[in-house]
C-alpha positions as CSV (number, residue, x, y, z in Angstrom):
1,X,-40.3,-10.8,-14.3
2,X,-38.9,-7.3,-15.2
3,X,-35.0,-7.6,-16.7
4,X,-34.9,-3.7,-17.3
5,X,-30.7,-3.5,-16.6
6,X,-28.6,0.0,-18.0
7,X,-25.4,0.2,-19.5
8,X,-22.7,1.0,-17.2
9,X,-21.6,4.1,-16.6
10,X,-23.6,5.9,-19.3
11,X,-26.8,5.1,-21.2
12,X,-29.8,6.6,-23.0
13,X,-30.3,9.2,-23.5
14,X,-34.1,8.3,-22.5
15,X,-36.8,10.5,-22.0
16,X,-37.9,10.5,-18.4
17,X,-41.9,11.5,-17.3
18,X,-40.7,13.8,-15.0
19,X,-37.1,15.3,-16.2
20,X,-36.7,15.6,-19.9
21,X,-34.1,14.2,-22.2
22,X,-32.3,12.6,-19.7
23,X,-28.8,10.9,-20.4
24,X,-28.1,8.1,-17.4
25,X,-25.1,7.5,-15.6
26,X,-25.1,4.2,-13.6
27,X,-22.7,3.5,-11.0
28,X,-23.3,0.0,-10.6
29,X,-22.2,-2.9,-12.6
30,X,-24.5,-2.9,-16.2
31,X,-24.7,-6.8,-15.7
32,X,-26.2,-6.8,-12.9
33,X,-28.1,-4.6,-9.5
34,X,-26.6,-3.9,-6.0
35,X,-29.1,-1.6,-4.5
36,X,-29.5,-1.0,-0.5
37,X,-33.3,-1.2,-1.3
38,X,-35.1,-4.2,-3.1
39,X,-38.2,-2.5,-3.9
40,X,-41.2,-5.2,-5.2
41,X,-42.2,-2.4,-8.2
42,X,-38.4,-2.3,-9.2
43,X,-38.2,-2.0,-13.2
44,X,-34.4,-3.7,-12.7
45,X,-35.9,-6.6,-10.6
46,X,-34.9,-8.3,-7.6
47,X,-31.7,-8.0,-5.9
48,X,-31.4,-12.0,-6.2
49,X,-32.4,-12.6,-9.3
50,X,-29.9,-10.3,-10.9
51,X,-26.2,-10.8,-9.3
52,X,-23.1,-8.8,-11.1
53,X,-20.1,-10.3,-12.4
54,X,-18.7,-7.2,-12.9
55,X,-17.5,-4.2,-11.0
56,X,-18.5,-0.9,-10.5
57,X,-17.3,1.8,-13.2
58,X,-14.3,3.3,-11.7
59,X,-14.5,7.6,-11.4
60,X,-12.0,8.0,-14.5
61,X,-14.1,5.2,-16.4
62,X,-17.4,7.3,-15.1
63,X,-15.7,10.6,-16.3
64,X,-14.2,9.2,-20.0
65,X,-17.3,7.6,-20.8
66,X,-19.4,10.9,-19.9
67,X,-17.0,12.9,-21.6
68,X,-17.0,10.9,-25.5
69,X,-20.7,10.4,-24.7
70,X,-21.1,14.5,-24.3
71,X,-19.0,14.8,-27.4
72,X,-21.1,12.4,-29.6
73,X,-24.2,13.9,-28.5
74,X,-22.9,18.0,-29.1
75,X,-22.1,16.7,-32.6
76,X,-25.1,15.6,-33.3
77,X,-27.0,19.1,-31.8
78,X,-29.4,17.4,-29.4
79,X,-27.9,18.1,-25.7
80,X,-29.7,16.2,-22.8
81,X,-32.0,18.4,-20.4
82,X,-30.4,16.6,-17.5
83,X,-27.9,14.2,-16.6
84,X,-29.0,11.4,-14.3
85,X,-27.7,9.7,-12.1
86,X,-30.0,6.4,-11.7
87,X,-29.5,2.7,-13.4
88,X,-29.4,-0.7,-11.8
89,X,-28.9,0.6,-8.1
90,X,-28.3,3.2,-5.5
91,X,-25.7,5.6,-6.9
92,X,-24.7,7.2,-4.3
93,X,-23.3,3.8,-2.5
94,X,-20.8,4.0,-4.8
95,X,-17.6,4.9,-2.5
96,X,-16.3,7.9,-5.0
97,X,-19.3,9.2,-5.6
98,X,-18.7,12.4,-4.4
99,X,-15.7,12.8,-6.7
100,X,-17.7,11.2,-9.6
101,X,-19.9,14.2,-9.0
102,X,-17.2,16.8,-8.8
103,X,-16.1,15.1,-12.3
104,X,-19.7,15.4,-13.8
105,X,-20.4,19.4,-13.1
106,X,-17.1,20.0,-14.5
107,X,-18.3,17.9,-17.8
108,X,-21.4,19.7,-17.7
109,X,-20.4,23.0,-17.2
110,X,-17.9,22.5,-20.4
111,X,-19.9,20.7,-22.7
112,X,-24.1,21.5,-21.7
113,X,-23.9,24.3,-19.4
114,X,-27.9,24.6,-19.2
115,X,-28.6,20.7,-18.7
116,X,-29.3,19.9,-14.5
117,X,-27.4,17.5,-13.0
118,X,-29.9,15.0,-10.8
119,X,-29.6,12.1,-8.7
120,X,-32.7,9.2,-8.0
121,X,-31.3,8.5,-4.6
122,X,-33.6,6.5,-2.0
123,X,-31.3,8.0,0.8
124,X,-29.8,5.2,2.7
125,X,-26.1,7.0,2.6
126,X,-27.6,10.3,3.7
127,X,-25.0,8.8,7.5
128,X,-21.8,10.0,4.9
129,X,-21.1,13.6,4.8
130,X,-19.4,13.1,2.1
131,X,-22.8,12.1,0.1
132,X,-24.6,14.8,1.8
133,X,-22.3,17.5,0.4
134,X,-22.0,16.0,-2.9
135,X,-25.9,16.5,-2.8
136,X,-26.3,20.0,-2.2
137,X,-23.8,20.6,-5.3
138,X,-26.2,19.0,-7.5
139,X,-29.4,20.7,-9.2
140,X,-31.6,18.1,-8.7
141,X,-31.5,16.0,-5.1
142,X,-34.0,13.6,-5.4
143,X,-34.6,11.5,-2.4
144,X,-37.0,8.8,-2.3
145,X,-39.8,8.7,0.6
146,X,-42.8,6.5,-0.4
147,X,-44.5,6.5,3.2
148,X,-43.3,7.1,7.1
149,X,-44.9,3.7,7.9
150,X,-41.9,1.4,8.8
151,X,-44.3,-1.7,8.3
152,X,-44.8,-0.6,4.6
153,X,-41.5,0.2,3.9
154,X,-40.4,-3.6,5.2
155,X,-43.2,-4.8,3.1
156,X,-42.0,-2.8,-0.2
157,X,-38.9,-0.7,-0.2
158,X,-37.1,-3.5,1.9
159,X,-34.1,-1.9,2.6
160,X,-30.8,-4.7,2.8
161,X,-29.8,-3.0,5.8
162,X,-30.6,-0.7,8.8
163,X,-33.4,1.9,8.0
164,X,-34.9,4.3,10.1
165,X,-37.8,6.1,9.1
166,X,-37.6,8.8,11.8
167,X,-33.9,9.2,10.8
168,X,-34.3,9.4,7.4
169,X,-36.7,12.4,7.5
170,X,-34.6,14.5,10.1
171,X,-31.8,14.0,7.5
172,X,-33.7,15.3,4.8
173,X,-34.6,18.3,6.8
174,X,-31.3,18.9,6.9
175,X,-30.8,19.6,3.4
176,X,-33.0,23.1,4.4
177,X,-34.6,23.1,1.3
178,X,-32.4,22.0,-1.3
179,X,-34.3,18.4,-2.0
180,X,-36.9,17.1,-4.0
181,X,-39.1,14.4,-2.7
182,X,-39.7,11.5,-5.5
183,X,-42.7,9.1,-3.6
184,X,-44.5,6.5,-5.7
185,X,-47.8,5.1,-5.1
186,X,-49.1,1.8,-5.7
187,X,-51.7,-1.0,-5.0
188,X,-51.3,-4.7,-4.7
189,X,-52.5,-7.4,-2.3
190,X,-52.6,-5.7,1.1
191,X,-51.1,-3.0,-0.5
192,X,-51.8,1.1,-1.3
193,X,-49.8,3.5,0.3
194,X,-52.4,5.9,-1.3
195,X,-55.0,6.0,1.0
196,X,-55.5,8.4,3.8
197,X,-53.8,5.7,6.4
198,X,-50.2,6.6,4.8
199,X,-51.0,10.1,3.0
200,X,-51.4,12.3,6.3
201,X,-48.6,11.1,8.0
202,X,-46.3,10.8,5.1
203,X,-47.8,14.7,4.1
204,X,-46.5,16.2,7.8
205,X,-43.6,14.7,7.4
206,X,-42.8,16.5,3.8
207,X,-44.2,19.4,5.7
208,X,-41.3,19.2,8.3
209,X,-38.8,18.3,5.3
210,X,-40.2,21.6,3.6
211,X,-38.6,20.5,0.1
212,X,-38.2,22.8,-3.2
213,X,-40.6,20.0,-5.0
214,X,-42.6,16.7,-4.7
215,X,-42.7,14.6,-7.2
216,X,-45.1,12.1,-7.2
217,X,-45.7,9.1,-9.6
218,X,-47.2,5.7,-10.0
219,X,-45.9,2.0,-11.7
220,X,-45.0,2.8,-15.8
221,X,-43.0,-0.2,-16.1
222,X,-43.2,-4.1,-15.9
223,X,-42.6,-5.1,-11.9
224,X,-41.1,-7.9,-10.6
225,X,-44.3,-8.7,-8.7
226,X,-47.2,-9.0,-11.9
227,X,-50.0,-8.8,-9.1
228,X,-49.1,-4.5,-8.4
229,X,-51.0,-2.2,-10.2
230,X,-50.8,2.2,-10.8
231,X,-52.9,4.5,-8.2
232,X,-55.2,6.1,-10.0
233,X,-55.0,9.5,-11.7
234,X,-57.5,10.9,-9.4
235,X,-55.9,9.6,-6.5
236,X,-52.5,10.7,-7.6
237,X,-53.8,14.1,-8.1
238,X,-55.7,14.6,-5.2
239,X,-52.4,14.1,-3.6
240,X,-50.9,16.3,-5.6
241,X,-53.3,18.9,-4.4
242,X,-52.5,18.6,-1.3
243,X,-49.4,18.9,-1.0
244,X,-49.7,22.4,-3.2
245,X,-52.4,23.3,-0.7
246,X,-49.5,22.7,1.8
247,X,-47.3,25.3,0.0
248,X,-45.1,22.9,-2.0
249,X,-44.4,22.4,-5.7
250,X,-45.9,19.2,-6.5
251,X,-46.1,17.6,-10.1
252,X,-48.3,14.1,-10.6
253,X,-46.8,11.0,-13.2
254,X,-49.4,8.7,-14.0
């Protein structure tokens, strides 16, 4: 069973398949995973398995620790290519995220003025407008979408609340632009979102979302479920071709 859990608020830096040299910022408790999905390929693991005893990183703590981290890392001359916001949840669930992010453009901007500021979201608070404009301030607003099939997404995104497919897309149209898709693609028992079945309608919907990227990847890391396996390389990049055919950006992870 994977135990991959992050530091809270700051970790890494790591280097990230699809980013850089990425330095982490986790939102959620370090000993633990709250996350409004409980995805079966999770690298933290399953929801259950991994209560907190601890609390969320308040914004100053968020902000201090980003700061002396930024410091340490400028001293040392190797500056992150991004900062992330990811770890052992949703971030944007957290109820000062927006000001969090307010707090970590001003960071950047003073201490790595080149490095992008991103977010791994899988857009379940896309209903607060607070989130939403917090979003469009960032560099990189990556939004999960692994298929348009709700049957699938019951099966292995398995949100902890209410989820509507539909929804979420016409919220990510809303962003006019300023969004980068993140889908992965996987097989298991009964299981492979890559196959034409979920790629055509899951393609006209990033059509209709019309984002500045698509990033598409496949399982890197230990899962809580042993029996999943990666989508091939040809698969993933006959996808990929696709959507450029479509007149997106689209990079493959494999």
């Amino acid at each position: 069973m994977s135990t991959v859990l992050y530091e809270a608020p700051v970790f890494g830096p790591v280097h990230s398949r699809r980013l850089g040299i990425s330095l982490g910022i986790n939102l959620m408790p370090g000993d633990g995973k709250v996350c409004t999905f409980d995805c079966i390929y999770c690298e933290c693991g399953l929801n259950k398995d991994f209560l907190p005893k601890g609390k969320r990183p308040t914004r100053q703590e968020v902000a201090e620790a980003l700061e002396q981290k930024l410091q340490q890392m400028q001293a040392e001359g190797a500056m992150p290519d991004v900062l992330t916001f990811a770890g052992n949840g949703e971030p944007t669930a957290h109820p000062l995220f927006a000001g969090i992010i307010d707090d970590t453009i001003r960071l950047r901007d003073r201490y790595c003025p080149q490095a992008k500021v991103s977010v791994l979201s899988n857009a379940t608070q896309l209903h607060r407008q607070d989130v939403v404009e917090a979003l469009r301030r960032i560099d990189n607003n990556i939004q999960k979408l692994d298929t348009v099939d709700p049957v699938f997404i019951r099966k292995v995104d398995r949100p902890t609340g209410h989820y509507d497919v539909e929804t979420i897309v016409r919220q990510l149209t809303g962003f006019d632009g300023h969004v980068i898709i993140q889908t992965m693609f996987l097989r298991g028992p009964q299981i492979d979102n890559a196959t034409e079945y979920y790629v055509a309608p899951w393609l006209e919907a990033v059509k209709a979302i019309a984002p500045q990227q698509v990033m598409i990847y496949t399982i890197d890391r230990e899962t809580p479920y042993p029996n999943l396996s990666k989508a091939p390389r040809e698969v993933l990049d006959a996808i990929r071709d696709r959507v450029i055919a479509a007149g997106i950006p689209c990079t493959a992870s494999y």
